[in-house]
PyMOL Python script that loads the backbone (N, CA, C, O; Angstrom):
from pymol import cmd

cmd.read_pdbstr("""\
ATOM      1  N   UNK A   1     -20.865 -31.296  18.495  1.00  0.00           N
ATOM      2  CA  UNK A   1     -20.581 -32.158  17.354  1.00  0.00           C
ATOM      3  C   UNK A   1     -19.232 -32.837  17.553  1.00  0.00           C
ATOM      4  O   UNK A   1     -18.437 -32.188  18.233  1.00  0.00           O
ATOM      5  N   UNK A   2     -18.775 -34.137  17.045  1.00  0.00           N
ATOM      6  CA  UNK A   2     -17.796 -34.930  16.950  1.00  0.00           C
ATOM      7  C   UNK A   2     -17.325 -34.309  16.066  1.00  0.00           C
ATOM      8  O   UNK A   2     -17.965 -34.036  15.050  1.00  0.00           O
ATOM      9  N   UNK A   3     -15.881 -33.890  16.303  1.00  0.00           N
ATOM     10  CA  UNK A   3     -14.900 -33.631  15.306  1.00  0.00           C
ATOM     11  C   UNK A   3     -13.390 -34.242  15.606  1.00  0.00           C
ATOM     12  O   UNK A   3     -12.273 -33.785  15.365  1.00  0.00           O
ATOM     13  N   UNK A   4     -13.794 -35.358  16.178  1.00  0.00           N
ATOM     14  CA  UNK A   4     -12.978 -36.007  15.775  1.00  0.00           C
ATOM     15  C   UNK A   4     -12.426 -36.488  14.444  1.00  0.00           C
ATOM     16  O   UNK A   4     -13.421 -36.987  13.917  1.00  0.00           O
ATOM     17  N   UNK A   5     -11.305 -36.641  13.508  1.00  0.00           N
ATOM     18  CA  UNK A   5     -10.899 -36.897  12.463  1.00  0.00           C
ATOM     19  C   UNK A   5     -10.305 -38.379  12.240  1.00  0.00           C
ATOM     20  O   UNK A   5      -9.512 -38.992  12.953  1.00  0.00           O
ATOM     21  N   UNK A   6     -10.883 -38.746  11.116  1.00  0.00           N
ATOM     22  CA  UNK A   6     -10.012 -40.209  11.217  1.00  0.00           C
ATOM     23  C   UNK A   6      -8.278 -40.271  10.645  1.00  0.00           C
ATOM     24  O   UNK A   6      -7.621 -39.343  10.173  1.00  0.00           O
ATOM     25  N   UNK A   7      -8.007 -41.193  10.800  1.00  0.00           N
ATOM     26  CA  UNK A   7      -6.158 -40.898  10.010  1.00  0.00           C
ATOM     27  C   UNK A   7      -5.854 -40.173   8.913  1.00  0.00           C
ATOM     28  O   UNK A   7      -5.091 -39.267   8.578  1.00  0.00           O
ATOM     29  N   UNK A   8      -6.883 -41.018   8.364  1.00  0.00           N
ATOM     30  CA  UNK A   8      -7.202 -40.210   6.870  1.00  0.00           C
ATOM     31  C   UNK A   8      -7.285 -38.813   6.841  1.00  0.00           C
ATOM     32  O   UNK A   8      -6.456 -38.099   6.279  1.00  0.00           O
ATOM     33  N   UNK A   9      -8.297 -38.405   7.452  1.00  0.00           N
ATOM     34  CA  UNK A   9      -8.508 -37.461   7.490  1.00  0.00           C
ATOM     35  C   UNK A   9      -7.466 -36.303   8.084  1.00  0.00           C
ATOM     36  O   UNK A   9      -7.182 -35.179   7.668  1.00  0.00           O
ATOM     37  N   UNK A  10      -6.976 -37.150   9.360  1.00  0.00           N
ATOM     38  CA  UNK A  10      -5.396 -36.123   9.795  1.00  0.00           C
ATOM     39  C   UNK A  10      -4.497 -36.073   8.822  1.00  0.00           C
ATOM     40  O   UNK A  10      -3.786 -35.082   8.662  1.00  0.00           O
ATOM     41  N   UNK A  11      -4.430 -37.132   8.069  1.00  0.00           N
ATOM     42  CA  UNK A  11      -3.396 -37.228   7.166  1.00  0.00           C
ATOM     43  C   UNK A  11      -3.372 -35.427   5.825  1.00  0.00           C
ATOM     44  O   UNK A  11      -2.608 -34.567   5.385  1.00  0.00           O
ATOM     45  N   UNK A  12      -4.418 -35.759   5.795  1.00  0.00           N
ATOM     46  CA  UNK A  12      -5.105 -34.676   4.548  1.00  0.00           C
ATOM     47  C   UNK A  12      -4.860 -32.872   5.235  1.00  0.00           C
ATOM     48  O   UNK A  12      -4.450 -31.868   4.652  1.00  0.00           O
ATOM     49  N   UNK A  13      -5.278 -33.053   6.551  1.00  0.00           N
ATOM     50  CA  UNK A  13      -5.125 -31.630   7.252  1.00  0.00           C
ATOM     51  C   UNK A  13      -3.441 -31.252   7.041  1.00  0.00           C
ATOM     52  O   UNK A  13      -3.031 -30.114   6.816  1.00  0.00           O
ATOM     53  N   UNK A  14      -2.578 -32.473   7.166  1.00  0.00           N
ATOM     54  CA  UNK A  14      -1.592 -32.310   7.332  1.00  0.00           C
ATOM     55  C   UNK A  14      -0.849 -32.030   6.460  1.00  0.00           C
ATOM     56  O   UNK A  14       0.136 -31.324   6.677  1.00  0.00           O
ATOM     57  N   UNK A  15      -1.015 -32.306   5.778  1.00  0.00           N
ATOM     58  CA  UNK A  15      -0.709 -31.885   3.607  1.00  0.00           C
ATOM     59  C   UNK A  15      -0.912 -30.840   3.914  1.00  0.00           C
ATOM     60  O   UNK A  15       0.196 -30.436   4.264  1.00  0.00           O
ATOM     61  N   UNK A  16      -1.810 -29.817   4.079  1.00  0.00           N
ATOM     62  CA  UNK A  16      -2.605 -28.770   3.758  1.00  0.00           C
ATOM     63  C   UNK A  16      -2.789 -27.541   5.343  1.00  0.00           C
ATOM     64  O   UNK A  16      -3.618 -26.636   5.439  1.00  0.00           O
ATOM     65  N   UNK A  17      -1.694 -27.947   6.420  1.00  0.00           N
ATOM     66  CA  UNK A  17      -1.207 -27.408   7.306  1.00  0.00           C
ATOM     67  C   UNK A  17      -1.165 -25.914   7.014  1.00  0.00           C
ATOM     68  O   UNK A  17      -0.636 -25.238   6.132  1.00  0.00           O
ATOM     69  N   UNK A  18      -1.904 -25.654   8.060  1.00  0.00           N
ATOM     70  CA  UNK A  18      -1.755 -23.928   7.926  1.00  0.00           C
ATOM     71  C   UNK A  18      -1.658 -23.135   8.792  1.00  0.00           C
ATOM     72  O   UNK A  18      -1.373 -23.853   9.750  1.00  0.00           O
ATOM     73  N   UNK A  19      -1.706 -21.799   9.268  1.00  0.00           N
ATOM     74  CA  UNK A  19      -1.873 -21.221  10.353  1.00  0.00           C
ATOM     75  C   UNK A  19      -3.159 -20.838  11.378  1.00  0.00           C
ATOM     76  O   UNK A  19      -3.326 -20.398  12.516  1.00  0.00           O
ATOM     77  N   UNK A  20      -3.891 -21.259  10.317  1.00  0.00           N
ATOM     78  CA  UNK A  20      -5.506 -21.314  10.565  1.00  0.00           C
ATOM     79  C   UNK A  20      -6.718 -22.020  10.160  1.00  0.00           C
ATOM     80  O   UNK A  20      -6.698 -22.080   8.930  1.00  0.00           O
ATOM     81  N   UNK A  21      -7.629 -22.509  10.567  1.00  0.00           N
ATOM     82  CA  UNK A  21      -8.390 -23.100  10.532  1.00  0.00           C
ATOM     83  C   UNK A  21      -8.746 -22.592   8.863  1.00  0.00           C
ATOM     84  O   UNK A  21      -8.341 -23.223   7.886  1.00  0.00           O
ATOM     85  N   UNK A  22      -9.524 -21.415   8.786  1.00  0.00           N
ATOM     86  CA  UNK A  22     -10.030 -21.101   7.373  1.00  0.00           C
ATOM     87  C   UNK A  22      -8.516 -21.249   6.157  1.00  0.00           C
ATOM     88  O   UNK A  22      -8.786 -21.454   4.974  1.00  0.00           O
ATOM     89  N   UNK A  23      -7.182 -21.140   6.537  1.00  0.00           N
ATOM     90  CA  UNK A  23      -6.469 -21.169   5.983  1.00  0.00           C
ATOM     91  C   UNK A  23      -6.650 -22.529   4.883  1.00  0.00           C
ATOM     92  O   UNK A  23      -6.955 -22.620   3.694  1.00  0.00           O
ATOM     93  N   UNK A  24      -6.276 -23.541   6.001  1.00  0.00           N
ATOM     94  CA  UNK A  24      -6.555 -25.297   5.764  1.00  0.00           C
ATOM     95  C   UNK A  24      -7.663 -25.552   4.609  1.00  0.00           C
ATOM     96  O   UNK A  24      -7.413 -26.072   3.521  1.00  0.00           O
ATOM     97  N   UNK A  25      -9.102 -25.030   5.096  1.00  0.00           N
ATOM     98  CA  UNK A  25     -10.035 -24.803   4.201  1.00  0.00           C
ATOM     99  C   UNK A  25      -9.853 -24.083   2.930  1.00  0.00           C
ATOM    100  O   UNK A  25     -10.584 -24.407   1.995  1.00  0.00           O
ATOM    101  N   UNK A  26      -9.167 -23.350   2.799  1.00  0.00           N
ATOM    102  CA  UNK A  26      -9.295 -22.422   1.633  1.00  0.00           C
ATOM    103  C   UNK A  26      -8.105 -22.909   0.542  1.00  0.00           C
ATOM    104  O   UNK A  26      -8.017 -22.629  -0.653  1.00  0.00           O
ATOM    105  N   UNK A  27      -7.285 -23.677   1.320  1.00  0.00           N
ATOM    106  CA  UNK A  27      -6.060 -24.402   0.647  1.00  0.00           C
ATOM    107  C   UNK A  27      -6.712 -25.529  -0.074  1.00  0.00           C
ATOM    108  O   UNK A  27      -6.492 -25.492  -1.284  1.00  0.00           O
ATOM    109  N   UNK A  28      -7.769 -26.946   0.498  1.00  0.00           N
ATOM    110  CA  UNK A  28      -8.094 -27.315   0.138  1.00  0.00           C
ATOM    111  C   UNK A  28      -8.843 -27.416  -0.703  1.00  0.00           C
ATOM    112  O   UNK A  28      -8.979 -28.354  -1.489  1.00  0.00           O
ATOM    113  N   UNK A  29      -9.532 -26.256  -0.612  1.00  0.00           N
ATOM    114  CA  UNK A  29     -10.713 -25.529  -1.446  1.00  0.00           C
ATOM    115  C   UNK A  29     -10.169 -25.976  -2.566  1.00  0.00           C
ATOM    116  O   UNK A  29     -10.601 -26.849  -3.319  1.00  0.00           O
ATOM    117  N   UNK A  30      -9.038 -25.234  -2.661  1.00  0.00           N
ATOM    118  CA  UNK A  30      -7.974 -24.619  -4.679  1.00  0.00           C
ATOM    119  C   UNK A  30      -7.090 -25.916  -4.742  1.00  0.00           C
ATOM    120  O   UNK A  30      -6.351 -25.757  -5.714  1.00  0.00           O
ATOM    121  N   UNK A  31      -6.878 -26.892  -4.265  1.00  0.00           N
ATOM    122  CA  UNK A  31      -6.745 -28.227  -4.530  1.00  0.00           C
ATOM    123  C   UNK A  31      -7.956 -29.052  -5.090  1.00  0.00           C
ATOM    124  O   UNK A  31      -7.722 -30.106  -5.680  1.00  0.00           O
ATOM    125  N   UNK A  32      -9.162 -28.635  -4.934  1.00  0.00           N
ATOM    126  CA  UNK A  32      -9.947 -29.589  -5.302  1.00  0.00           C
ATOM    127  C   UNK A  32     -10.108 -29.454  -6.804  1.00  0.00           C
ATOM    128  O   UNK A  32      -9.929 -30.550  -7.337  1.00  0.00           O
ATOM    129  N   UNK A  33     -10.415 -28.379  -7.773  1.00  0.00           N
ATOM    130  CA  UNK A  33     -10.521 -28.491  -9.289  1.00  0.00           C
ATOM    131  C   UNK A  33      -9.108 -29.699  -9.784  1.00  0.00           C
ATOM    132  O   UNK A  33      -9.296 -30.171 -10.905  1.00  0.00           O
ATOM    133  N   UNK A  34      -7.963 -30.133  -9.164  1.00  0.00           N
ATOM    134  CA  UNK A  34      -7.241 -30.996  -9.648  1.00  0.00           C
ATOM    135  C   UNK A  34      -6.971 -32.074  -8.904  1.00  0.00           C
ATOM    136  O   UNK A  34      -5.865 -32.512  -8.586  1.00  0.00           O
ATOM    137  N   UNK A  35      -8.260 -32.567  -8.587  1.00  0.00           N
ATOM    138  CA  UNK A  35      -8.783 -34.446  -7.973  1.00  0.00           C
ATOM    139  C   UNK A  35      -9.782 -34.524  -8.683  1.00  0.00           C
ATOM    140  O   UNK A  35     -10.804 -33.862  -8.862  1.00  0.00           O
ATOM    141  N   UNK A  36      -8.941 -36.253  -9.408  1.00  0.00           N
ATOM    142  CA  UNK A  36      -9.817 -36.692  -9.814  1.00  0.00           C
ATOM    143  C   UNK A  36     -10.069 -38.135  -9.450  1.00  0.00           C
ATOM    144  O   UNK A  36     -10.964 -38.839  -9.918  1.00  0.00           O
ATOM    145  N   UNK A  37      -9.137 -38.498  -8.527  1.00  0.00           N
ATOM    146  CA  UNK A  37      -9.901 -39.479  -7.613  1.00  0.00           C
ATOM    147  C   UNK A  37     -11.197 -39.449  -6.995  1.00  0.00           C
ATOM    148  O   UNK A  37     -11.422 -38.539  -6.196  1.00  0.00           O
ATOM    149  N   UNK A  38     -12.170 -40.386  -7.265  1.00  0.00           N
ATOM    150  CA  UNK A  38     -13.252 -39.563  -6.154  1.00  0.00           C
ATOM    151  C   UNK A  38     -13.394 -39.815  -4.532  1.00  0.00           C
ATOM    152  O   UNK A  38     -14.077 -39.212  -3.704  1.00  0.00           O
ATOM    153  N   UNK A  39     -12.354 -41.105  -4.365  1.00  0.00           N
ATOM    154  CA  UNK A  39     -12.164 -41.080  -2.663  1.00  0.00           C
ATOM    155  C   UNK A  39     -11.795 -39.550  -2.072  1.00  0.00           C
ATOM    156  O   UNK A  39     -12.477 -38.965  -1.231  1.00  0.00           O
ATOM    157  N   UNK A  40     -10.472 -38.986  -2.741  1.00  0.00           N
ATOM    158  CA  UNK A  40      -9.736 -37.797  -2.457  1.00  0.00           C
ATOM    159  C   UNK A  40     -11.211 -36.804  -2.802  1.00  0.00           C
ATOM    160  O   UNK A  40     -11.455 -35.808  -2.121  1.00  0.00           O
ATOM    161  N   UNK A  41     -11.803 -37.099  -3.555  1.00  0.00           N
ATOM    162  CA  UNK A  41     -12.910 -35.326  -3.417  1.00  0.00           C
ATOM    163  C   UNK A  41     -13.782 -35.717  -2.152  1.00  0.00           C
ATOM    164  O   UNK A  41     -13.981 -34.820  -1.333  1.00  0.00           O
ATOM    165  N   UNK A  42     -14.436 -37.239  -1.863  1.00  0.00           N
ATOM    166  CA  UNK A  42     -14.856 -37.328  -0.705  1.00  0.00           C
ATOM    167  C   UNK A  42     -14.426 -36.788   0.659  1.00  0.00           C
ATOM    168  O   UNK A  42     -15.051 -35.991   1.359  1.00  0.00           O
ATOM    169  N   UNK A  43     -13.089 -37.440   0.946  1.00  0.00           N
ATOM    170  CA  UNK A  43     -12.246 -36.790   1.661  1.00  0.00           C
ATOM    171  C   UNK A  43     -12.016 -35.608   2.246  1.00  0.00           C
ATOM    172  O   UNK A  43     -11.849 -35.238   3.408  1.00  0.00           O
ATOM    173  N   UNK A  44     -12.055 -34.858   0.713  1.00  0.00           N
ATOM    174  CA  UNK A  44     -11.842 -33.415   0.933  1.00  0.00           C
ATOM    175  C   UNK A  44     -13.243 -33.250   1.598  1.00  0.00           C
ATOM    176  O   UNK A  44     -13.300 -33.371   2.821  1.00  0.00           O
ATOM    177  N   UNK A  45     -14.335 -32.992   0.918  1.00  0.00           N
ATOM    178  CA  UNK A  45     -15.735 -32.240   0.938  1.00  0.00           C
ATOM    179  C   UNK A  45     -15.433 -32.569   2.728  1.00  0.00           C
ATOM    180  O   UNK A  45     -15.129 -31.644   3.480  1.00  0.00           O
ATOM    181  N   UNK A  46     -15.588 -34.118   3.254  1.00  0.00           N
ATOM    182  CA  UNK A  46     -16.170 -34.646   4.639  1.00  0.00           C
ATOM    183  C   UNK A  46     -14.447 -33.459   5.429  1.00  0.00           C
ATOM    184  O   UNK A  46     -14.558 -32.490   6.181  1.00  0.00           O
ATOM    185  N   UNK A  47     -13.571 -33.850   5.066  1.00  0.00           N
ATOM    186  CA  UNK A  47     -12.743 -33.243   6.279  1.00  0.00           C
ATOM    187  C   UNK A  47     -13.260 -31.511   6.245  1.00  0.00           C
ATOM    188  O   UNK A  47     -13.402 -30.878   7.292  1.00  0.00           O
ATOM    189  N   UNK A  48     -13.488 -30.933   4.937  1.00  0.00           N
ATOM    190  CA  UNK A  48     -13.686 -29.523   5.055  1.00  0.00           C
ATOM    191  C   UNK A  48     -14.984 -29.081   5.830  1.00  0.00           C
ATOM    192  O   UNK A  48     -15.037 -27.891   6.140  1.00  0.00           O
ATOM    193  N   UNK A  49     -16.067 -29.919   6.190  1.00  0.00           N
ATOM    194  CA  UNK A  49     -17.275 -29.806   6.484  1.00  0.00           C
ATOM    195  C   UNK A  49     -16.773 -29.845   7.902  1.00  0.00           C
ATOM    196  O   UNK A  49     -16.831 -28.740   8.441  1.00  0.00           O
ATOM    197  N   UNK A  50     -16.213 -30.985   8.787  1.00  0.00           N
ATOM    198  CA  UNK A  50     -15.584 -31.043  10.246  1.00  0.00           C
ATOM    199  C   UNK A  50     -15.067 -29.885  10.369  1.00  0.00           C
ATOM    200  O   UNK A  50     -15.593 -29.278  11.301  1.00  0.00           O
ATOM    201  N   UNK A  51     -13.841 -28.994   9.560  1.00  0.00           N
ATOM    202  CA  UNK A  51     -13.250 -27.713   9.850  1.00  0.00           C
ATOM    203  C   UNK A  51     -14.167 -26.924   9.568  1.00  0.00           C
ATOM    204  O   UNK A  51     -14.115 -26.087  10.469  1.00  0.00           O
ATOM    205  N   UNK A  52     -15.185 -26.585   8.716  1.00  0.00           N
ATOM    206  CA  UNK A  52     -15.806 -25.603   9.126  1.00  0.00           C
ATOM    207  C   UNK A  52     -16.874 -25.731  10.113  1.00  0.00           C
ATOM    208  O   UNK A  52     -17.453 -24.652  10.242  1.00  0.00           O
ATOM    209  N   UNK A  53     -17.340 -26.640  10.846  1.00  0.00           N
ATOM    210  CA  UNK A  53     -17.955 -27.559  12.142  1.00  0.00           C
ATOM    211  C   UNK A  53     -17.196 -26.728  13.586  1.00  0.00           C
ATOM    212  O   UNK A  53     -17.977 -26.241  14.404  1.00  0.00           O
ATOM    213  N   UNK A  54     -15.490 -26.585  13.870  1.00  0.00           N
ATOM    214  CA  UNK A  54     -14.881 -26.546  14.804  1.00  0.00           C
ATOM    215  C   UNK A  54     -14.866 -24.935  14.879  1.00  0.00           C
ATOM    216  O   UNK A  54     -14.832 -24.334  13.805  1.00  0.00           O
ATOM    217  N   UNK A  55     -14.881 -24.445  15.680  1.00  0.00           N
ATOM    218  CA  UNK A  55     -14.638 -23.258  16.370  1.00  0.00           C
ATOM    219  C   UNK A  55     -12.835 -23.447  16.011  1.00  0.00           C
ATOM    220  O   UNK A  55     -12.053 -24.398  16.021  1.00  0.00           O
ATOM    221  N   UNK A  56     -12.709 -21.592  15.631  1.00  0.00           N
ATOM    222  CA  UNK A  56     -11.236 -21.337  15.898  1.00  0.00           C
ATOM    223  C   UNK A  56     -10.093 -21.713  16.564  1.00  0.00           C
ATOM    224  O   UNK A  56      -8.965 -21.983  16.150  1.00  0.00           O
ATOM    225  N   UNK A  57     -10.746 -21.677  18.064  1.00  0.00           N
ATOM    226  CA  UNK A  57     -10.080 -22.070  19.235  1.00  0.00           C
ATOM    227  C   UNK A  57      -9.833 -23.716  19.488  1.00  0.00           C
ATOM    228  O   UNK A  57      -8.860 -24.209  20.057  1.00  0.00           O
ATOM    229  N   UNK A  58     -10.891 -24.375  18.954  1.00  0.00           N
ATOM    230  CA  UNK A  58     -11.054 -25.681  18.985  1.00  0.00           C
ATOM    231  C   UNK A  58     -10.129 -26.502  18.132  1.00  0.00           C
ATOM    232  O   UNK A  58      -9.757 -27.644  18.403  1.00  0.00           O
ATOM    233  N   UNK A  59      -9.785 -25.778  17.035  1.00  0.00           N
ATOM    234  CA  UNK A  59      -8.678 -25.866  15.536  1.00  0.00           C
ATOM    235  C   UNK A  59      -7.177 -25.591  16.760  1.00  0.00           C
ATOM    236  O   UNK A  59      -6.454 -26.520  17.120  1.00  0.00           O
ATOM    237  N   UNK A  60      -7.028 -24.382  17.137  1.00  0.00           N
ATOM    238  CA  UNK A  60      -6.117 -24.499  17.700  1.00  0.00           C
ATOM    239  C   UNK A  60      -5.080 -25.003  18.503  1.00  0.00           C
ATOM    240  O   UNK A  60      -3.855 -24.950  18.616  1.00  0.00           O
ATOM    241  N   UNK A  61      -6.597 -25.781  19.285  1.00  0.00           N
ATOM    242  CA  UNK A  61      -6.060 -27.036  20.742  1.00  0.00           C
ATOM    243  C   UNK A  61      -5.967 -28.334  20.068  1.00  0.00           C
ATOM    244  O   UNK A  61      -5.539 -29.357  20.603  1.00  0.00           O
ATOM    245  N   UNK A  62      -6.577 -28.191  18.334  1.00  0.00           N
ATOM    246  CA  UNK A  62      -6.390 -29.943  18.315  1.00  0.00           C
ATOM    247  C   UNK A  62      -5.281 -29.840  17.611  1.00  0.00           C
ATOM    248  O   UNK A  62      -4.997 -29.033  16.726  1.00  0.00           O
ATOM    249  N   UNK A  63      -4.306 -31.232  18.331  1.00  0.00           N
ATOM    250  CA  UNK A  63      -2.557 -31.848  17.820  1.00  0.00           C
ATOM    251  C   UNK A  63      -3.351 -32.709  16.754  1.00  0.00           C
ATOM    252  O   UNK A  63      -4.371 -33.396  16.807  1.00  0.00           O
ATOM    253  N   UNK A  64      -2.300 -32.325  15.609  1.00  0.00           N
ATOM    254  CA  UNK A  64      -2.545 -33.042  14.780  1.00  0.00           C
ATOM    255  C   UNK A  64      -1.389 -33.724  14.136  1.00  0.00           C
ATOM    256  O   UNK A  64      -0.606 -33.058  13.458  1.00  0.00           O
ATOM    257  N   UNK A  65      -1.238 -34.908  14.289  1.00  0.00           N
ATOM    258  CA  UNK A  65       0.205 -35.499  13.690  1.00  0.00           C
ATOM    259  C   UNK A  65      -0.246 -36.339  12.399  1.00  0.00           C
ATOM    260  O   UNK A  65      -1.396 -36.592  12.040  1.00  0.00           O
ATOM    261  N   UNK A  66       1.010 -36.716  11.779  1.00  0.00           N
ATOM    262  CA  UNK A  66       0.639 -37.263  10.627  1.00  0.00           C
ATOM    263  C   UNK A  66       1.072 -38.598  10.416  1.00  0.00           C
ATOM    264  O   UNK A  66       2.259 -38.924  10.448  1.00  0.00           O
ATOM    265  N   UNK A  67       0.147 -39.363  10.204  1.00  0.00           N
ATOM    266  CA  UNK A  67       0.180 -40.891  10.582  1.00  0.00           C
ATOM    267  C   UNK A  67       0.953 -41.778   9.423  1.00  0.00           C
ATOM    268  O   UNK A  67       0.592 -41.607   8.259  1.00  0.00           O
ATOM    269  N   UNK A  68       1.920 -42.642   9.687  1.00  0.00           N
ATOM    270  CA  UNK A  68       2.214 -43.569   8.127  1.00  0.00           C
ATOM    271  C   UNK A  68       1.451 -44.492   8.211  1.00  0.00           C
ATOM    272  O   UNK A  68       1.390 -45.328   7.309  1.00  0.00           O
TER     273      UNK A  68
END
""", "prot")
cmd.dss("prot")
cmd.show_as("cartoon", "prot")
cmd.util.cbc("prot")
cmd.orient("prot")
């Protein structure tokens, strides 16, 4: 599977930076009851679906910088 991320999407991991893959996920998780944008819940749902998509190891090797 492509897990590649778009800016956007790095952008969002990067807010929500963690030590671990499920970390990232579970952070975002308890951010979502307070969005009420619905781009930002899109966002969320599609980037959390890619992280839970990637293997541990795969989370690990990808650099993720944060784009302006």
């Amino acid at each position: 599977m492509d897990t590649r991320f778009t800016v956007e999407e790095s952008n969002l991991i990067c807010v929500f930076a963690g030590e671990s893959r499920s970390e990232v996920i579970e952070d975002i998780e308890r951010a979502l009851p307070y969005l009420e944008d619905t781009d930002m819940l899109e966002l969320s749902g599609r980037v959390n679906g890619k992280l839970r998509d990637m293997a541990d190891e795969e989370f690990e090797q990808f650099e993720l910088t944060e784009a302006e």
